[in-house]
N, C-alpha and C positions, 0 to 999 in steps of 0.2 A: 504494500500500500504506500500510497504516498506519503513523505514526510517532510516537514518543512518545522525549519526551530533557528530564529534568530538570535545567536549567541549573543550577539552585544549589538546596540544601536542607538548612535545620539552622538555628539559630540568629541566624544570621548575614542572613541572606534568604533568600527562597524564589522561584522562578521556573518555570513548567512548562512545554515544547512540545508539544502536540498537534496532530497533521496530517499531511500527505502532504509529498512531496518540492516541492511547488510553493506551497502554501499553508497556514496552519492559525490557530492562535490561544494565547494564552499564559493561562494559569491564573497570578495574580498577578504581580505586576510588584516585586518586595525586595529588588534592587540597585540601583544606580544606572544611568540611562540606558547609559552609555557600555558601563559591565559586559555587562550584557544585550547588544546589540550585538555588540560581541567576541563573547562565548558563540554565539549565532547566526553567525556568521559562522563559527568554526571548524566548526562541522557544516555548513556550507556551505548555512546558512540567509539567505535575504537580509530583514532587519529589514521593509521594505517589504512582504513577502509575509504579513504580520501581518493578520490580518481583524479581530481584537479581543484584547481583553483580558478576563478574566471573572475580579474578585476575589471571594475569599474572606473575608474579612474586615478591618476597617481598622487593623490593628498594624501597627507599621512596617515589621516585618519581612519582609511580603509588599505594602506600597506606595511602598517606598522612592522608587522609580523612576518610577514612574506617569505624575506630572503631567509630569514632562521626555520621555517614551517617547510616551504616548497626544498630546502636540503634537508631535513630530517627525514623525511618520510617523501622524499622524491616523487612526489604529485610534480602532473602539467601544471601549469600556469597560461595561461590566455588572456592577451586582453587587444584592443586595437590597435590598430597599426602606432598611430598617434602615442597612445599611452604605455606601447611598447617601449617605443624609443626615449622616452621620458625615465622608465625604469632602466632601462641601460646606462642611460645617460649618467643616474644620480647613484648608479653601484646597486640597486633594490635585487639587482640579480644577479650579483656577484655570487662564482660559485654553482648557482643552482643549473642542472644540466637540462633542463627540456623545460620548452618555456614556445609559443607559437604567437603568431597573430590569429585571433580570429574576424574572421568576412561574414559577408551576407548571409551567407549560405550556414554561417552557426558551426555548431560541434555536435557529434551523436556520440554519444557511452552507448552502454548494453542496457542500458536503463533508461539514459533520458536523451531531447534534445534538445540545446541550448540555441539559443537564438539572442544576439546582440540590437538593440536600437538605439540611435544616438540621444543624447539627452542635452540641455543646453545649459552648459555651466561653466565656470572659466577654469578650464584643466585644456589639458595636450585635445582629449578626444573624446571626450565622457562616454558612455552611454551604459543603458539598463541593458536588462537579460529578461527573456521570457523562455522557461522551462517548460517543457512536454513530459509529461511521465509516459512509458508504456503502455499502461489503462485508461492514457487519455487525458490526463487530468494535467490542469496548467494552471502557472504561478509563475509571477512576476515580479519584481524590483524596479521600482521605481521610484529615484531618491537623485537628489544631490540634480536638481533641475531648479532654474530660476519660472520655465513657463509650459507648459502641458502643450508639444507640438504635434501637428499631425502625426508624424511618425513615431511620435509615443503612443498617439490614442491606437494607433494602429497595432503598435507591439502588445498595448497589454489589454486590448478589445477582448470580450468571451472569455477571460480569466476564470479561473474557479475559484482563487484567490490570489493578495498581492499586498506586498509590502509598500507603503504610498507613503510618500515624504508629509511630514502635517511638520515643516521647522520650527513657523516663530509664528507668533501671532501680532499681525500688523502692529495695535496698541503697542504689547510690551517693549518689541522690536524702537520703536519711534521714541517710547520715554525710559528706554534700557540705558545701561551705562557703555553702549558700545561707541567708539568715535563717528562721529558724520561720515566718514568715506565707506566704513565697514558697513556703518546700518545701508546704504546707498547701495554695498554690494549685493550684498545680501538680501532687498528686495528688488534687484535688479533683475533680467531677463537671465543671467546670467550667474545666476544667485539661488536659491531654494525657496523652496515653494510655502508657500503660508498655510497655515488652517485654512481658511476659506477657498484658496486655491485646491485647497486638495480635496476639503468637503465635496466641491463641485463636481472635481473630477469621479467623487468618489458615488455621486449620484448617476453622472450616464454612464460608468460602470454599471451600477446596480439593474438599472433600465436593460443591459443590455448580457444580464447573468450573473454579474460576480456574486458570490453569498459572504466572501468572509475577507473581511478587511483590516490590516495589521499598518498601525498608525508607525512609523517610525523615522532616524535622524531626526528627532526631538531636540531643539535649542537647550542646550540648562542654562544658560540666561533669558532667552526671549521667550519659553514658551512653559505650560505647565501642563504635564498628562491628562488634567480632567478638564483643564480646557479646551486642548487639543479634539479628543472624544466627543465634548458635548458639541463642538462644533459643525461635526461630521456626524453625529448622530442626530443632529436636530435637523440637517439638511436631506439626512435620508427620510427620517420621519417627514419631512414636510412634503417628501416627495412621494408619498405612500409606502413607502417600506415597515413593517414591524419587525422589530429586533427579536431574534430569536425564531423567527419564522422565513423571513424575505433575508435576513442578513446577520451575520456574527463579527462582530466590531470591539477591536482591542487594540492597545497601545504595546508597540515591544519596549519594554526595559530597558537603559542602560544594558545590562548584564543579566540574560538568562540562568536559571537553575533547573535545566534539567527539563522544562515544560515543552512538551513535541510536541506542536500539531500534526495527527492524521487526518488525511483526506479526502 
C-alpha cells in the first residue's frame, strides 16, 4: 500500500517519505544525516531501503543532509539539470557516486513513478515531484513556490493526496520582525506561497478529487499551524467540502514521530 510520512517540514528542513512498507524514496534530504535516520527508523523504516533521493531544489534547507545520506547508504540522487549543477558546484556531492538529472519524462523504481514540474522560486531550477504508486495512487509536493503556475496545477491535478506549501500568513509576514527586502521576497512570485494562496489552491484541488491535504514549509516566524489549517479549512468548507467525509486536512510538523500515512 501506499505510504507517505513527512519526516521534517518548515523552516528548519525539509524531508519526505514516499513508498511502501519495504521500499521507497525520499523527496529532499534538510536535516542532517543522522536526523533523517532516526526519523526512518521510528516509523520503522530501514534507511537502506532508500532507492533515491529526488531534490527539489539546492537551499539548504532541503540538502542539508545529502552528501552524508546519498554516501552512506549509496541511494541515486536526482534533481534538475539546473539544481544539478548548483550541487556540484557548492561540493553537496562530493564523494557521492551516482547522482543523475532528471527530465520530462521523470524516473520509474519497481514501485513508483516520479515525475518533476517546475515551481517558481529563486533557486538554480526548482520544481515539485508528483508520485504514481503501482495501485494507482498519487501524491504530490508542492512547496517552496512564490505563485501556483499552470504547470503546477497541471502536475498535481487528480492527486489523491499532496503536500501544499501554507508558509506565512500575509498579516504576520507584513508586521513580522523580518527586514523589508526579505518580507518583499518572500511574498514575491518568486517567494512561497501564503495561507490563502494555498487555501485556494487547495479548493480546485478538492473540486477536482484530492481527499487528503498535508499543510507544510510552515514559517516559525510568519505563520502559526492552527492558523494555517483554519485557513484552508474554512475555504474548503465554504466551498462544500465536509471534513472527514469530502477531505482529511493536516499540518506536517516540524519533525515527525513515526506517524505514516497509508493510502
Amino acid at each position: 500500500m501506499a505510504r507517505f510520512y513527512p519526516l521534517f517540514s518548515g523552516s528548519s528542513g525539509n524531508c519526505t517519505y514516499f513508498g511502501t512498507a519495504s521500499e521507497g524514496i525520499l523527496i529532499d534530504c534538510g536535516m542532517s544525516c543522522r536526523q533523517i535516520t532516526l526519523s526512518l527508523q521510528e516509523a520503522q523504516i530501514r534507511p537502506e531501503a532508500i532507492r533515491a533521493v529526488f531534490i527539489t531544489h539546492e537551499h539548504i534547507d532541503h540538502i542539508r543532509g545529502l552528501r552524508v545520506f546519498a554516501k552512506k547508504y549509496g541511494c541515486m540522487v536526482y534533481a534538475s539539470p539546473g539544481t544539478l549543477r548548483q550541487l556540484l558546484l557548492t561540493g553537496h556531492l562530493d564523494g557521492v557516486a551516482r547522482f543523475d538529472e532528471i527530465g520530462a519524462d521523470g524516473v520509474q523504481t519497481d514501485h513508483l513513478s516520479i515525475l518533476p514540474f517546475r515551481t517558481s522560486h529563486d533557486a538554480a531550477e526548482s520544481v515539485g515531484y508528483r508520485v504514481a504508486f503501482s495501485d494507482g495512487r498519487v501524491a504530490c509536493v508542492a512547496t517552496d513556490t512564490g505563485v501556483v503556475t499552470p504547470e503546477i496545477k497541471t502536475g498535481i491535478e487528480k492527486a489523491d493526496l499532496i503536500l501544499l506549501e501554507s508558509n506565512h500568513d500575509p498579516g504576520m509576514l507584513r508586521t513580522g520582525p523580518y527586514p523589508p527586502p526579505l518580507k518583499a521576497r518572500i511574498a514575491s512570485a518568486l517567494g512561497h506561497l501564503s495561507n490563502d494562496a494555498c487555501a485556494e489552491t487547495a479548493v480546485s484541488l478538492m473540486e477536482n478529487g484530492t481527499t487528503r491535504f498535508i499543510l507544510g514549509h510552515l514559517s516559525r516566524e510568519n505563520n502559526l499551524p492552527e492558523l494555517a489549517r483554519k485557513t484552508t479549512l474554512a475555504a474548503l468548507t465554504a466551498a462544500g467540502g465536509t471534513e472527514g467525509s469530502d477531505f482529511l486536512l493536516s499540518v506536517a510538523p516540524p519533525r515527525s514521530e513515526g506517524s505514516v500515512t497509508i493510502f
